[in-house]
N, C-alpha and C positions, 0 to 999 in steps of 0.2 A: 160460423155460428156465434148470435151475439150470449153472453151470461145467460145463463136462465138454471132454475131450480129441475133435475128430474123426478119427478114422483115426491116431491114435497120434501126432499131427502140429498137428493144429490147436487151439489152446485157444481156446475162447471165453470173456469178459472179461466185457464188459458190451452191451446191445441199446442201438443209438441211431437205429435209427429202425423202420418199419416199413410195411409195403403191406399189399395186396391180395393179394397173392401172396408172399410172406413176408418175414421178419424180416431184419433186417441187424445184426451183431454185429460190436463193434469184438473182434480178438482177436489174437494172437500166433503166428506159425511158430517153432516151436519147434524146427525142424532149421534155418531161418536167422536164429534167432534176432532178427527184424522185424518190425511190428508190422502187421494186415492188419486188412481189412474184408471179412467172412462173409458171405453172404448165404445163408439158410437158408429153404427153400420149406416152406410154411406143412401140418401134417401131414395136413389132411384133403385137401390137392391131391395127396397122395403113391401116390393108388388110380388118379387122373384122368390117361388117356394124353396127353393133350389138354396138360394144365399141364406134363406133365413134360418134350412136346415142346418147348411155348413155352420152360419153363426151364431147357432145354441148350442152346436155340438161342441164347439170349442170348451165351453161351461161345464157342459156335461163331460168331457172328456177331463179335463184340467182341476175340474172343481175336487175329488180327493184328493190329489198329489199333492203331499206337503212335503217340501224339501227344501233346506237352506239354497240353492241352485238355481230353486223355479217359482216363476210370479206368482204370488197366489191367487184365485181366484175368490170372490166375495159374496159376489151376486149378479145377477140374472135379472133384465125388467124389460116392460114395455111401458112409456109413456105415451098414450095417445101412437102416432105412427113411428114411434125411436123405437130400435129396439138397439140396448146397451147392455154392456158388462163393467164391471164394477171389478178394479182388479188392485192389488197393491204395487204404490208408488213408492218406487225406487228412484231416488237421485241418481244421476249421473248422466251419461250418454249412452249411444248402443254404438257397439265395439267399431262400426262402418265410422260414425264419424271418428273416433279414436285415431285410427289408421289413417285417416283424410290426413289431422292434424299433423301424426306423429312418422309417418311413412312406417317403413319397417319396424317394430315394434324390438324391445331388447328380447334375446332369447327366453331368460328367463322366464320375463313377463307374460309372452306369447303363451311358456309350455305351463304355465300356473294357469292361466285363463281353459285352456285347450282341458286340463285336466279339472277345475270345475266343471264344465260342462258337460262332458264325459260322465264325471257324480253326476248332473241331475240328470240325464241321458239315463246311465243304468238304472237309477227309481224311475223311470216313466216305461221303460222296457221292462222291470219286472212285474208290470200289472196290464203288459199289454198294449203301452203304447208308444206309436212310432210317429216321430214328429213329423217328419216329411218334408221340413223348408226348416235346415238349420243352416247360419246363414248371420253374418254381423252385425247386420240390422236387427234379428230378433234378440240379439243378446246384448244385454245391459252390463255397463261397469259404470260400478259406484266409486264414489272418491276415493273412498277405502279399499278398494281393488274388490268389495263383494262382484261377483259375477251372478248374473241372472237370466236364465232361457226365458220368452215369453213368445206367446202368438204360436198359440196350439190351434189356432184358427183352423189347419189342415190337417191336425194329427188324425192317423186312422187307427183304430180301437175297435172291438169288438160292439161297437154300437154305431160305427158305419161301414157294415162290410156293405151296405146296398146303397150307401149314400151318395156315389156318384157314379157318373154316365159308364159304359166301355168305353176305354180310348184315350179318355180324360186324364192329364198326368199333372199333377200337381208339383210345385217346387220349381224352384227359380233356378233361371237353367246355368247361371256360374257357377253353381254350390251343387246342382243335380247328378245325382249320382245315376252308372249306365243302367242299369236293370231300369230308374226310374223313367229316363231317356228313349226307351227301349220301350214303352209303354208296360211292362212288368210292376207286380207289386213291390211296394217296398217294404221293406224287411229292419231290421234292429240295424243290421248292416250298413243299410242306406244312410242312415243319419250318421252312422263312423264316416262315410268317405266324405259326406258335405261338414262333418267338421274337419278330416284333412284337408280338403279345402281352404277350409276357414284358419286353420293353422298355415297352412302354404301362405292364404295373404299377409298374417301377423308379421311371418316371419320374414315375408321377402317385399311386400309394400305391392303385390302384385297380382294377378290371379294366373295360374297356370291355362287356361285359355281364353281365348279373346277373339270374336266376331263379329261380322260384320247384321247378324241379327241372333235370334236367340236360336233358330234353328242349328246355325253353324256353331255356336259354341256345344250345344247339347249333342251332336255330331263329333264336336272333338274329345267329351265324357266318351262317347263310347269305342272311338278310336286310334286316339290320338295317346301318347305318352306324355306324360308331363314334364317338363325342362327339369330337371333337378334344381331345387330351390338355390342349393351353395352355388348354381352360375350367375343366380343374382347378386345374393349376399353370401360371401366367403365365410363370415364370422360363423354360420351353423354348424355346429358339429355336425362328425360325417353319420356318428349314429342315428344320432336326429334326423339327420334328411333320410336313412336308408327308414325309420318309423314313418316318418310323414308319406314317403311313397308306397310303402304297405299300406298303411290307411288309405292312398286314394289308387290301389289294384283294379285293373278291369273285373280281376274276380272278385265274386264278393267271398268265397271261401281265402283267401288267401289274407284278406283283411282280418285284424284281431276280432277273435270271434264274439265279445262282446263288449260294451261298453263299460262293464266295470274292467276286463284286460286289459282296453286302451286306457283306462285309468293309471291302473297298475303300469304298465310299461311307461304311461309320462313322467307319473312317478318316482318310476325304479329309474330314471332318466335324471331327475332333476335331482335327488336324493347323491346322487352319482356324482352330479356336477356341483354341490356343495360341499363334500368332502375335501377337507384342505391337502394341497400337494405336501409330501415328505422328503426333504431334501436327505438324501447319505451321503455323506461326506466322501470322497472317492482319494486313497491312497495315492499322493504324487509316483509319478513313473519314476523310473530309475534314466540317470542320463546313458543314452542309447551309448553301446560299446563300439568302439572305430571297428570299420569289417576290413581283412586283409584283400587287397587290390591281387587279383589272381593275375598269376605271369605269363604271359603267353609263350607257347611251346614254340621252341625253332628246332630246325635241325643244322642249325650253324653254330657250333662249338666252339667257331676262336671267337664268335660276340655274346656268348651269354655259358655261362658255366651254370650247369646245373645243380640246384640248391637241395641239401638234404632232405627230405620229408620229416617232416615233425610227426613223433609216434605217438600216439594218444596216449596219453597217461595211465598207467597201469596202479591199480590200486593194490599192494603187496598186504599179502595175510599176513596174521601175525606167526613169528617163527615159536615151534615148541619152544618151551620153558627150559630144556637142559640145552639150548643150542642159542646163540647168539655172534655175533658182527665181529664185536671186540671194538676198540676205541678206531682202528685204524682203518676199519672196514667203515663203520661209520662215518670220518672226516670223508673217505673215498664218496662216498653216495651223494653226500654234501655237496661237493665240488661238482660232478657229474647234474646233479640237479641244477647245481646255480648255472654251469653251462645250457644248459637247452632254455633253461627260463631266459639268457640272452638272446641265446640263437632265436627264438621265438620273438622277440622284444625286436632282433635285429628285423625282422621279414615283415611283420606287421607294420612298421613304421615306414618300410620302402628305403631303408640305407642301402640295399646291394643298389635300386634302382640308381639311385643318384649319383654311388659310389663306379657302377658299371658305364652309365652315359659320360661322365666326366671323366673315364680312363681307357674306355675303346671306341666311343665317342660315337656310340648306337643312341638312337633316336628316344627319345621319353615315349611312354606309354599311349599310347592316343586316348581322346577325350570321351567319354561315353557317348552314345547316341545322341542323346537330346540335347550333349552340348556344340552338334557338331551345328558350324553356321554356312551355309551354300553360298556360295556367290554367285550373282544372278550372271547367266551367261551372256557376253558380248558378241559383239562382231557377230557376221552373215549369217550365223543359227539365234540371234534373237528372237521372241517373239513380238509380229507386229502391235501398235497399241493403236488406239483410236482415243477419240473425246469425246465424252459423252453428250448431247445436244439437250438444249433448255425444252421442253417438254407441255410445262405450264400454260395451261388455258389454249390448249389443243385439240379437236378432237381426237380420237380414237384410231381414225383411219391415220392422221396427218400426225402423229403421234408414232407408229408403227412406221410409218414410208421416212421422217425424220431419223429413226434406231437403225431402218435398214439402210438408209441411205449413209451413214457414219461406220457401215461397217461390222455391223456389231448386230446381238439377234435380239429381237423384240420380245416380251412376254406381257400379256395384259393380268392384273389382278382383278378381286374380286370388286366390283363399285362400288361406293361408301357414298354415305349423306353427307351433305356438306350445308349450313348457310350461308355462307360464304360464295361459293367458286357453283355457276351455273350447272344445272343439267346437262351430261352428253361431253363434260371439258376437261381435260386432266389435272386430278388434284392431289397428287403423289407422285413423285418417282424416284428408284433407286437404280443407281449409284445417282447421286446430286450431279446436276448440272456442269459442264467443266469438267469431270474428273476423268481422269488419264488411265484406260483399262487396257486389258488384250484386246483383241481385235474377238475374240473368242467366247468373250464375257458377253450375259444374259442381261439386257437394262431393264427392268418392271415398272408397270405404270400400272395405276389406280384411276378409273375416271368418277366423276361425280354425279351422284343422283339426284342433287340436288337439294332442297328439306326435306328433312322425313316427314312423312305424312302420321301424323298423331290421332288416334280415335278419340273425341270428344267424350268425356264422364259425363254418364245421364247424373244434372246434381239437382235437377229438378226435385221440393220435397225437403231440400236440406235448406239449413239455418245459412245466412251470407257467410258465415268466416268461416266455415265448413266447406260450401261449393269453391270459393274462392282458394282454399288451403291446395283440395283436389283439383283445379284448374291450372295450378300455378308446379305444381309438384308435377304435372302431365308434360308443362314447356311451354303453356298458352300463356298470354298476357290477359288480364281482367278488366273488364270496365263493367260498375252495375250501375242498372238505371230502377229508376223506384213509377212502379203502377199502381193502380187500385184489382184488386181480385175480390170475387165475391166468396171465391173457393181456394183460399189460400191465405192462413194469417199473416199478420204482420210478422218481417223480418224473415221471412219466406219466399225459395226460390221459385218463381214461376215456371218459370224453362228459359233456356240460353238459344243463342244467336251466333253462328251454324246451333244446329240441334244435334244429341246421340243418334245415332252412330255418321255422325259427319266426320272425315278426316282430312283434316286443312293442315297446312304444314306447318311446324315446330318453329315455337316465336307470334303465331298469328295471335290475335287479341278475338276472346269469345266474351260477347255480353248478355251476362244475366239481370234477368229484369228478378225486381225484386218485391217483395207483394207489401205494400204500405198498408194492407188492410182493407174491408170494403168499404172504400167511400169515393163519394161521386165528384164533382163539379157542380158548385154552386152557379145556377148562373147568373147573371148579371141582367137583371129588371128594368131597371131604374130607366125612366123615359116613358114605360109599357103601360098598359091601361090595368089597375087590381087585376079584371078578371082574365087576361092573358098572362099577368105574372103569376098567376094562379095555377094555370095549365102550365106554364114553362116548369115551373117549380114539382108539379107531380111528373110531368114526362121525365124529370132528371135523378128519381125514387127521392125525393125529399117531400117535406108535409106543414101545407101552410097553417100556421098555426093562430096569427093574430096580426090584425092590421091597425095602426096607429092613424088615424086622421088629423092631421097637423095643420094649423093656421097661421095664420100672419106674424101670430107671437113667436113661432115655431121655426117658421120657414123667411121670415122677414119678407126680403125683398125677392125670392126664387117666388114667392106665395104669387104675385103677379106675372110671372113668367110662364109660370105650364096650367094647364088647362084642369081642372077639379077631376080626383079620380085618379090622377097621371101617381101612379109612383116614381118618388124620390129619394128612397134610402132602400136597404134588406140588411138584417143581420141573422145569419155570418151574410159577408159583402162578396158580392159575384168574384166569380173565376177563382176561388180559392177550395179547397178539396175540404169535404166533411164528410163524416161516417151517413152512410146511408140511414135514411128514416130520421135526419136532421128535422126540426121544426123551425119553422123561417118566420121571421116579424117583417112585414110590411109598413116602410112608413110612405104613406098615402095622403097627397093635397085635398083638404078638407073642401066641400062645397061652398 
């Protein structure tokens, strides 16, 4: 759609995004002179009562909720056969392309965003309304990290409980939560598990199901378990991931029961994870005391004399007050003590040992278990060995007859992608090639599957460095090429080459055409008679606008070469592209 005024009042600028249900234009109030975001319903919905109810009810649904969270709504119109809403313009981008750019998103960042939206969630559920398609794309992040829901397009509220068919289930079916799936209404609940979701991709770059059409993934909502995010990205805390999987519960009782809870628990979450750690200081150990080497018992008397028992130490009371030692009792006790603190001194350290192997000439103590070293046995009880055979770029079968043939038993692993090493050919094995086993030992091979097959990102819709960012983050090579669209602004992807859900394998090059905007080809006249460059010029959507009749002065010595009538110039000049509804000057040989 080129510029134009709606209702005397709205100018629209430039398109920066677009649906199912129509286009969105950044554009300008020109009676408050600030700057807005249009949303303009798409013109072949403009016949269908059905659309035009869904897209009034957005207005009417959206239009009181005011909350730092959520776009606001302004106004409501019809121009002639437009009908548009008029809504507040937010800078930034919506969270899908964010994620393109940035892949897995930091935690923190993830669970600040998760937890705005959650706020505007619980103001739009406490008067009643449930969004039904929450989801990356409808939500906006400003430079400043504001966070903004928009595209209440589907919310259902107590002024469409008859607005659509039986059967009809609304919401996009990666975000879709099961009851939705299920063709069931949706509840406060619903919008918690399509923001687990939506949190699932922040955090992990990914979505927890993936199919080959939307049936199958809204199949996998309602029966499938989600991978635990931490097997994507390790960095998630394990609490975070056990929240993120409550939010996205088959049941919806089991999920936090409302959206100010999941507020509160991302909160009591991140609150948690910005408290600084406190280090205590921890008391060095004491250096470990030597332990005495226990003696082993014989019953052979002339090689080891039996060592006294040391008595535990007796702690003596104190003797009544008229009763005492005397000096001589005392030295006695003395002495006695200093002995056994030898005798004790003597046993801990091992001198009988040393003293006893060095003078009956009995063997030292044997070495503990773990020090003991085996020596491999020789001669006619060896066991056989084998070599292990090169394996690489084998198949399967001839891989297996190769291990058995060497003597040794085969085991296959699970098969792995390789770019490298063909389909069906071995591209691992262990023990390596050459190496010298028992004859007893297991050798494992891995064969190849060859490229993984990658599912193509529909990036149809998105900005180039956006499709390009998610093409290249997938493992596809990019090439874009530039077309005219009449439905698609400039710097806009038309669709790719395979298209979604094609899966070509990992490395392959996907090209996106890219929309230059709608303009045609000029064509190229010159030669032709006025009133055929006439016709050529409207068949190509351009508009002749003025033909110059040029003489001898003009055309010199050409003026006697073409015949009166004949054109000889166009500006703009054939085969070059211009905006459609161009005006073309004819320069034409005068009579």
């Amino acid at each position: 759609m080129q510029q134009k005024i709606l209702n005397n009042r709205y100018e629209l600028e430039q398109k920066i995004g677009e649906g199912g249900m129509a286009r969105v234009y950044r554009g300008r109030d020109t009676r408050l002179n600030r700057h807005i975001a249009v949303k303009v319903l798409h013109s072949h919905y403009a016949s269908d009562a059905g659309f035009l109810q869904r897209f009034h009810h957005e207005a009417q649904s959206a239009a009181n909720l005011r909350h730092p969270n959520i776009v606001d709504i302004y106004d409501v119109g019809l121009d002639r056969d437009i009908h548009y809403i008029v809504m507040e313009y937010v800078e930034g981008s919506d969270l899908k392309a964010l994620i393109a750019q940035s892949g897995p998103l930091p935690v923190d960042q993830a669970v600040q965003i998760a937890e705005a939206v959650a706020q505007g969630l619980s103001a739009a559920h406490r008067v009643g309304l449930v969004h039904r398609d929450i989801k990356p794309q409808n939500i906006i992040v400003g430079p400043g990290g504001q966070v903004k829901i928009t595209d209440f397009g589907i919310a259902k509220s107590a002024l469409s409980t008859a607005m659509t068919e039986t059967g009809v289930t609304f919401g996009t079916a990666d975000y879709i939560s099961p009851e939705q799936a299920r063709g069931q209404p949706a509840t406060p609940r619903s919008d918690i598990y399509s923001l687990g979701v939506t949190l699932y991709e922040m955090l992990t770059g990914r979505l927890p199901f993936t199919g080959a059409s939307s049936i199958a993934v809204a199949m996998q909502h309602v029966s499938e378990e989600p991978p635990p995010p931490r097997m994507y990205n390790p960095r998630i805390p394990p609490a975070l991931e056990a929240l993120v999987l409550r939010a996205l519960s088959k049941d919806a009782d089991e999920r936090p029961a409302t959206a100010q809870e999941f507020t509160r628990l991302l909160s009591g979450w991140r609150d948690a994870g910005e408290q600084p750690t406190v280090m205590r200081p921890v008391a060095p150990r004491p250096a470990p005391r030597p332990t005495p080497r226990p003696v082993p018992t014989t019953t052979n008397t002339t090689n080891r004399m039996n060592l006294p028992q040391v008595r535990p130490a007796v702690v003596a009371q104190a003797p009544p007050e008229n009763r005492g030692l005397g000096f001589g009792g005392f030295v006695l006790a003395l002495l006695l003590l200093a002995g056994v603190i030898g005798l004790v001194f003597v046993f801990v350290n091992g001198v009988f040992d040393n003293l006893f192997s060095f003078t009956t000439g009995a063997a030292p103590l044997p070495p503990p278990p773990s020090a003991i070293v085996e020596t491999p046995t020789e001669g006619p009880t060896a066991v056989p060995q084998a070599t292990v055979p090169a394996l690489a770029n084998l198949t399967s079968e001839q891989a297996r007859s190769a291990i058995q043939t060497a003597g040794l038993t085969p085991r296959e692993d699970e098969p792995r992608f390789s770019d490298v090493i063909s389909a069906g050919l071995v591209i691992d094995q262990f023990p390596l090639a050459g190496t010298a086993i028992t004859s007893t030992s297991v050798v494992t091979y891995a064969v190849s599957l060859g490229p993984e097959a990658i599912a193509v990102p529909d990036v149809a819709g998105l900005r180039t460095a956006d499709a390009q960012a998610m093409l290249e983050r997938a493992g596809f090579q990019v090439n874009v090429q530039e077309e005219p669209s009449q439905t698609m602004s400039e710097g806009f992807v038309i669709r790719s080459e395979p298209r979604s859900p094609a899966r070509p394998p990992r490395g392959d090059t996907i090209t996106i055409f890219v929309s230059i905007g709608d303009k045609v080809r000029m064509p190229d006249v010159t030669g032709l008679s006025e009133a055929e460059a006439k016709q050529r010029i409207s068949a190509a959507g351009l508009v002749w606008s003025y033909s110059d009749y040029q003489g001898r002065d003009k055309l010199g010595d050409q003026f006697d070469r073409v015949a009166p009538g004949t054109v000889v110039s166009s500006e703009p000049r054939g085969n070059g592209l211009v905006p459609r509804g161009t005006g073309v000057t004819l320069g034409v040989r005068a009579p």
